[in-house]
N, C-alpha and C positions, 0 to 999 in steps of 0.2 A: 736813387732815392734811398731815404733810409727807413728801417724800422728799428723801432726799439721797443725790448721787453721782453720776454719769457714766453708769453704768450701771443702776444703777435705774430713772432719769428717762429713760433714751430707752425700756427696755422698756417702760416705764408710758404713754409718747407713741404706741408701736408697736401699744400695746393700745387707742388710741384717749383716753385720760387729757387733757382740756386744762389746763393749768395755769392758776390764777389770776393768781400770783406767780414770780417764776423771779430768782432770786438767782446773781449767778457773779465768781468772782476768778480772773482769769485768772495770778495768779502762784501759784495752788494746784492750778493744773492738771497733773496728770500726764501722764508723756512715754511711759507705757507704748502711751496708742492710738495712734492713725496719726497722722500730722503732721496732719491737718485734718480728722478728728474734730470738735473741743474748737469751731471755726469751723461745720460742718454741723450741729453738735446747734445752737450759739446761733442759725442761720439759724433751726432748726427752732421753737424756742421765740419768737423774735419773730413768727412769724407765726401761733400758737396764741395768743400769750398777751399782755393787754391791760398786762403790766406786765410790763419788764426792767428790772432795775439792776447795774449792776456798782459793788462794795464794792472795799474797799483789803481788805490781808488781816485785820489787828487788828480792823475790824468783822465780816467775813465767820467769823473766828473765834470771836467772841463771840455771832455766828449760830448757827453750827453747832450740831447735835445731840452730833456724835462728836466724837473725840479723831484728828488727822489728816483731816481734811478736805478734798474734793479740788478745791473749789471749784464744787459745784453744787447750788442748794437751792431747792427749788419746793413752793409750797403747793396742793393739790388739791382737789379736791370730796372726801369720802370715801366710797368706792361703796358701796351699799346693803347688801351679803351678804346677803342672801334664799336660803332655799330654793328660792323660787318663779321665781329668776334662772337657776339651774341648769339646764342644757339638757345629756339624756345621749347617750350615741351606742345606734342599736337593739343593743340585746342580741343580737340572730341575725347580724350582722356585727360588731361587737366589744363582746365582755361592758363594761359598767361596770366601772372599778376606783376606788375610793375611798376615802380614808383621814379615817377620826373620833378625833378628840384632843379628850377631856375633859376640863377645867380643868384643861388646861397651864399652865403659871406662870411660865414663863421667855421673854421675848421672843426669843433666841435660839433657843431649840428650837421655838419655832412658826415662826420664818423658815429655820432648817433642815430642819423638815419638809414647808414648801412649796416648797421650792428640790429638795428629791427629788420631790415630784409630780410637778413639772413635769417633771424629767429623766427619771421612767420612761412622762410619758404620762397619768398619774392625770387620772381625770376630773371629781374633785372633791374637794374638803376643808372636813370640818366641825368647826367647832371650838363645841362643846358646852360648855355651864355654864360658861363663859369667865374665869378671874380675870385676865386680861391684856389689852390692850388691842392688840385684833390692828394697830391702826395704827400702833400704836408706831413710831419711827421706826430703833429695832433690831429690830424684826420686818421694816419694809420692806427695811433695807441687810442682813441676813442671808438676806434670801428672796431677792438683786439684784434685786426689782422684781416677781417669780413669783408676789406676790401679786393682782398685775392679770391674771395670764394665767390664771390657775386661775378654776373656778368654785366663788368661796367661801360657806359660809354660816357665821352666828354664829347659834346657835338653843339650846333648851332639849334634854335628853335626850329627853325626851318628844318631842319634833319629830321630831327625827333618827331617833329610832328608827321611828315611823309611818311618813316620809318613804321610810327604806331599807325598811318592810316595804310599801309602796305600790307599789313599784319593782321588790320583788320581789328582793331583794338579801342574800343569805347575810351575817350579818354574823360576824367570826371577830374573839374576843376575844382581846387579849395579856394574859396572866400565866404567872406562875412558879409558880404554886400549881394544885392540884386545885380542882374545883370541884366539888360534889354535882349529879352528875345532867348533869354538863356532858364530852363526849368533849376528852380533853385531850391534843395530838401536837406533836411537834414539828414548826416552821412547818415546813421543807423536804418532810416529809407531807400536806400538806394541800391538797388540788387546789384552786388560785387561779385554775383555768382560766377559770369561770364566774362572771356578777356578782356580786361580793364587796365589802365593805366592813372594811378591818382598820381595828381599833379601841383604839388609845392610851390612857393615862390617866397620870395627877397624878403628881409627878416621885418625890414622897417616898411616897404611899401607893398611887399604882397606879390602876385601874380599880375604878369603884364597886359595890357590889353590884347597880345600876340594869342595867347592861350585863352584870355577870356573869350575872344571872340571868334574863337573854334574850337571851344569843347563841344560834349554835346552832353552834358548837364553841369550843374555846381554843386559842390558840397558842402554845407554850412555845419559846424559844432558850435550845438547851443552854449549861449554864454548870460549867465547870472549875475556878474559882477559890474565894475566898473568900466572894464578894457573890453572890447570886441573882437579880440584875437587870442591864440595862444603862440604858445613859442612853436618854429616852424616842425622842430623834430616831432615836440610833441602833437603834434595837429596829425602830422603822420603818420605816429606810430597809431593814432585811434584808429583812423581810419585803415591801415595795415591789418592791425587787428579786427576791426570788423571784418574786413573781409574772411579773414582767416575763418572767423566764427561760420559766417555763410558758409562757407565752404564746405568746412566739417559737418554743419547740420545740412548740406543738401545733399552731403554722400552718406551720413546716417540715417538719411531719411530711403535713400535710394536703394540703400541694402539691404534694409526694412523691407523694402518692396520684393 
């Protein structure tokens, strides 16, 4: 698989990632990092990796994935995603938090939903019945790289679902609809205190009846407008960050004590 960028490639190094390959032009370097950055990543990757080449720009462009390029591009092993790679933290010192997106379809919105994992902490992401290809190389440059820090898996519904109920894992579905027989609140109701998994689904029709019809609650984000929905990252990251919130307030409440 590849990554590309400055910042993807040294997380994905940080996370232990060696590269195969590592491609760099140094006149598409940008001047945003430090003066010598752009020189301590290229030490870094000469000594990871059994091939450097530096390109003029017109080749390095016609490399590239994206459109603006900043001159960094390395090819990877691509790591396994297993369930079975997954390591959680005990539950009696900090609950799981996890987030499952079911046949996402947009590379974008699965590298902005891994870019919020990481930022609240999540301890895992699963991305269920997959029609995209989590390696993509705009999943990697829109997660910056958060896809090597997470523990990811690619698995079937059925996996995921045994897996979170093995674990012992409340799972809370998102929709904007009732669902028969299912307690339906809005997410800022819903104690995230405890291991939880919120759960995503497909951009244009939502979550499947698989997951509707064995969470054990739903999550609704009030809507004032015309539309009944928001975009899937964003639906996520709320609820992501709610939980976050709980969290902090139930361990500053605890330390209090």
């Amino acid at each position: 698989m590849l990554v590309e960028g400055f910042d993807p490639l040294t997380l994905a190094l940080d996370c232990g990632v060696r590269p195969r390959e590592v491609y760099v032009c140094p006149e598409l370097f940008k001047p945003a990092h430090a003066p010598d950055a752009h020189a301590k990543l290229l030490d870094r990757v000469k000594v990871l990796s059994n091939f450097v080449a530096t390109t003029s720009r017109p080749v390095f462009e016609k490399m590239a994935y994206r459109d603006g390029p900043d001159g960094w591009l390395a090819v990877v092993d691509r790591p396994h995603f297993s369930l079975s790679g997954i390591v959680l933290p005990d539950a009696t010192s900090r609950p799981p938090l996890i987030l499952v997106a079911e046949a996402v379809e947009k590379p974008g919105n699965i590298g902005a939903m891994l870019r919020t994992c990481d930022a609240v902490g999540a301890d895992a992401f699963l991305f269920c019945d997959p029609k995209a290809d989590i390696t993509n190389p705009n999943v990697v440059r829109a997660s910056q790289g958060t896809l090597f820090s997470l523990g990811v898996a690619c698995c079937s519904n059925e996996q995921a679902f045994e897996w979170l109920r093995a674990h012992r894992i409340r799972i809370i579905a998102t929709t904007p609809n009732l669902i028969s027989g299912v307690p339906l609140h809005e997410y800022t109701n819903i104690d995230m205190t405890g291991p939880c998994a919120i759960v995503v689904g497909e951009e244009k029709y939502g979550l499947s009846k698989f997951w509707l019809s064995r969470c054990d609650l739903a999550a609704q984000v009030p809507m004032f407008g015309r539309i009944n929905s928001l975009n899937v990252a964003t639906a996520a990251a709320l609820l992501l960050y709610e939980a976050l919130r709980q969290r902090r307030s139930q361990h500053q409440l605890n330390a209090a004590r």
